[in-house]
C-alpha positions as CSV (number, residue, x, y, z in Angstrom):
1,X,76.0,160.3,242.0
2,X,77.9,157.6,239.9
3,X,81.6,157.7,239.3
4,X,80.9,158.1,235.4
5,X,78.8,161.4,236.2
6,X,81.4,162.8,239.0
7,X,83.7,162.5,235.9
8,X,81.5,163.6,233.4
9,X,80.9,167.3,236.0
10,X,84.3,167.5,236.7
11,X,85.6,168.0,232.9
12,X,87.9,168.0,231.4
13,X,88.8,164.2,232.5
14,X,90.9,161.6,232.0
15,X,89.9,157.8,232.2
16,X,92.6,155.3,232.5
17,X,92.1,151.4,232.3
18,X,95.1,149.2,232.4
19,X,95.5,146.2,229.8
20,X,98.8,144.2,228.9
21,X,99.5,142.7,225.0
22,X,97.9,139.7,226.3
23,X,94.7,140.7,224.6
24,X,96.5,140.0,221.5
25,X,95.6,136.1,222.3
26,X,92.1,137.0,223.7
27,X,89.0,135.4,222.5
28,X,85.8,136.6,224.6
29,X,83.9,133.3,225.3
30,X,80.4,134.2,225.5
31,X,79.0,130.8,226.4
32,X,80.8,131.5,229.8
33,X,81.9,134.2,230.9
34,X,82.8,133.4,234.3
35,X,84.9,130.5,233.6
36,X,82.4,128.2,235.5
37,X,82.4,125.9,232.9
38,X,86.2,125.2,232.7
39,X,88.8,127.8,234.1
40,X,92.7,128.3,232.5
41,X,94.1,131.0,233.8
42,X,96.4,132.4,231.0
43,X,92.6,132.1,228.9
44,X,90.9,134.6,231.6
45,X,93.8,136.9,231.8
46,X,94.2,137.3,228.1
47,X,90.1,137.6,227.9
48,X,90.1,139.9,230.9
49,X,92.4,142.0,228.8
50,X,91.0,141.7,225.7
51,X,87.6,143.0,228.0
52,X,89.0,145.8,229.1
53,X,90.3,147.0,225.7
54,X,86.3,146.6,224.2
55,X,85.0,148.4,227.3
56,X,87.3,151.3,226.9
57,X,86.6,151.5,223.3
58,X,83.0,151.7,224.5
59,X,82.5,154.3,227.0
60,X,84.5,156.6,224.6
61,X,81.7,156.4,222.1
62,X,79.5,157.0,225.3
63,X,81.2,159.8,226.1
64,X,81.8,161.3,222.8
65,X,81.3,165.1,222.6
66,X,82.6,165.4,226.0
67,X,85.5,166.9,227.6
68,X,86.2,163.6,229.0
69,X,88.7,161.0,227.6
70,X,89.2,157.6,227.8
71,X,92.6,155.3,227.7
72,X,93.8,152.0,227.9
73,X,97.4,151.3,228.5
């Protein structure tokens, strides 16, 4: 059993992901993901933010109709 459906059983559920206002100056870069090609830190935290602000906003459409909510703070 997955975390997601050990959530999803144990409703009603809270999901909590932490962010900062640096996603504000995010910018996802697509063409590399992993920073391989070039790393800045202050770009990977503000796109690791930004992330985790898209991610949230996309397991609560996945979870939609369920007693189980999502939150970034």
């Amino acid at each position: 059993m997955s975390l997601l459906d050990f959530m999803i059983k144990s409703q009603p559920s809270r999901i909590i992901n932490v962010s900062s206002v640096a996603h504000a100056a995010g910018q996802i870069n697509f063409r590399d993901l992993n920073s391989e090609k070039g790393y800045h830190m202050t770009l990977a935290y503000n796109q690791s933010k930004l992330a985790t602000l898209m991610f949230t906003k996309e397991l609560a459409k996945h979870l939609q109709g369920r007693d189980c909510k999502t939150f970034t703070i």
